[in-house]
C-alpha positions in Angstrom: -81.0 -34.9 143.0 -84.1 -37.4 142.9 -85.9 -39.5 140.3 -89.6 -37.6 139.3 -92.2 -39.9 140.6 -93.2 -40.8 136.8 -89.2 -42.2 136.6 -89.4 -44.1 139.8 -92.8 -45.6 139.1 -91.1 -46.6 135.7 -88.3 -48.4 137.6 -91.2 -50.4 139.2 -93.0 -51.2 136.5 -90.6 -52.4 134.7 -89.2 -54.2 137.6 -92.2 -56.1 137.8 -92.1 -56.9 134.2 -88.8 -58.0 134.2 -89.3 -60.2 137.5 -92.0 -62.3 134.9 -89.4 -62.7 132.0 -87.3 -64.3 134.6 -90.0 -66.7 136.1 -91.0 -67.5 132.1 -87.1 -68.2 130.7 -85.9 -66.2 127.7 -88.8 -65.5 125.8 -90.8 -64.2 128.9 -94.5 -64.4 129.8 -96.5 -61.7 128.7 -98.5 -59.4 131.4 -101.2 -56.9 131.1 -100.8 -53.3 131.8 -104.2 -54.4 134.7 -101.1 -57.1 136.0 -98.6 -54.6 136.8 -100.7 -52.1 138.7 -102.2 -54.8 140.8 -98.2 -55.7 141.8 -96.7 -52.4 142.1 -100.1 -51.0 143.4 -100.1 -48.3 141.0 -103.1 -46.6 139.4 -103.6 -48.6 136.2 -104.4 -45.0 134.1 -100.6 -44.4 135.3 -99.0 -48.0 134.4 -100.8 -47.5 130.8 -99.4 -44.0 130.4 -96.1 -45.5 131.7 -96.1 -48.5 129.2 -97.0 -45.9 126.3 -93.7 -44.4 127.2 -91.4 -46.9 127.8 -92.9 -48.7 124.3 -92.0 -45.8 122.9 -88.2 -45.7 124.0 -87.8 -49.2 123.0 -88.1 -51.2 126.1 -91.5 -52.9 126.4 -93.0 -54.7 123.2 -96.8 -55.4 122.8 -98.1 -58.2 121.3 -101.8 -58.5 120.5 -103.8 -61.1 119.8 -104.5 -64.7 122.1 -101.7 -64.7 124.3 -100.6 -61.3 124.0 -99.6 -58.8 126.4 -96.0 -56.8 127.4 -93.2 -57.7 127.5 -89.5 -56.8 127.6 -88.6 -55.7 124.4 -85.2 -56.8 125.2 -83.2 -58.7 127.4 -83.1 -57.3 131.3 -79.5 -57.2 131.6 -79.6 -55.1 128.7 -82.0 -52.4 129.5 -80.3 -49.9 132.6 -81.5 -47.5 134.9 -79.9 -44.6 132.5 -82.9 -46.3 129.9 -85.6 -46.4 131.9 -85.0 -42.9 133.5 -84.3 -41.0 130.6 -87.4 -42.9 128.5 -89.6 -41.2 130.8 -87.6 -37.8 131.8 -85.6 -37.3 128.2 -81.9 -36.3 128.4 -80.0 -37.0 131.5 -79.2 -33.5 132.7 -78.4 -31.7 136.3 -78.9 -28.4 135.1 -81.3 -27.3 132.1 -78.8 -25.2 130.1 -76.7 -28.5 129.7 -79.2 -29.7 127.5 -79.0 -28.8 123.6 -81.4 -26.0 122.1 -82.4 -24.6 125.5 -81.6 -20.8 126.3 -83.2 -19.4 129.4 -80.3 -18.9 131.8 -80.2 -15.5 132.9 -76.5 -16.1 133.7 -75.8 -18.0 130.4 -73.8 -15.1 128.7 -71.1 -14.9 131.5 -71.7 -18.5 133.3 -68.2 -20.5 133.6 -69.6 -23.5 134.8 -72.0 -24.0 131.9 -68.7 -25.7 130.0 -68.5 -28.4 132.3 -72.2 -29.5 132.6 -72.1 -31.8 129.4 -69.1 -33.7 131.5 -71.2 -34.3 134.7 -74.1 -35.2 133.0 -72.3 -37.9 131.2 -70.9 -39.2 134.7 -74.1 -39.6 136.2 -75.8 -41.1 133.2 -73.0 -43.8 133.1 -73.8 -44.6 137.0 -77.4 -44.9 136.3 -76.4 -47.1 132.8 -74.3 -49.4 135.0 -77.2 -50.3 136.8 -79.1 -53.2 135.0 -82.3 -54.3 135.2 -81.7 -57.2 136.4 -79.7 -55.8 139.1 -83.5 -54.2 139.9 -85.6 -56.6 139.8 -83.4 -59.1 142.4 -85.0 -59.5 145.8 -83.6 -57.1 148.2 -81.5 -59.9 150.2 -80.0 -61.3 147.0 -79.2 -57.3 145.6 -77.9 -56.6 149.2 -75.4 -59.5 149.0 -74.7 -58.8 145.3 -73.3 -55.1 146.4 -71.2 -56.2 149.2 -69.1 -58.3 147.6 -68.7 -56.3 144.1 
């Protein structure tokens, strides 16, 4: 299984704008949509349909006016992987018949396996929802460290 590239450019994004809540204390610093792409070196047109999204789910907030900007809409230790992932992607689901309303399975009618999906989808969504932010947005020695001695 793999993370669309939309879901693993909204890990980055919102990577980078969690690394400036952390450099600003608890309120954070606000930063422009033009900001992130110039860190993560994405497209800006991506980053801004990106933010629309996340906004949207509840984990960026917009502020307008002089001093305005993004910025977490929450705390980084409380928005997870399973947040960001499924704020761009929807439902967490390995197989498309595990999610509600959809009936295109040719094998649906006589499938025993379909039964069980609902089970492994929750088991991956907890893995990716025991992965903070913050977790994400440490530097890659510190994270390192951080996993070898959990």
């Amino acid at each position: 299984m793999r993370l669309s590239s939309m879901a693993d450019y909204a890990v980055v994004t919102m990577t980078a704008a969690a690394s400036h809540c952390g450099r600003h204390g608890a309120g954070g610093a606000r930063v422009s949509a033009q900001q992130l792409a110039d860190e993560t070196g994405l497209p800006v047109p991506t980053v801004q349909k990106l933010v629309s999204k996340l906004s949207a789910a509840g984990l960026l907030k917009s502020v307008r006016g002089l001093g305005g900007g993004l910025k977490l809409a929450r705390p980084a230790a409380a928005i997870s992987l399973a947040d960001i992932v499924e704020a761009v992607e929807g439902p967490i689901a390995m197989a498309p018949c595990s999610v509600h309303g959809r009936h295109d399975c040719t094998l649906e009618a006589d499938c025993t396996v379909r039964p069980h999906w609902p089970q492994v989808d929750a088991a991956l969504r907890g893995a990716l929802a025991g992965v903070p932010l913050t977790q994400l947005a440490r530097p890659a020695q510190a994270a390192a460290g951080a996993g070898a001695t959990a």
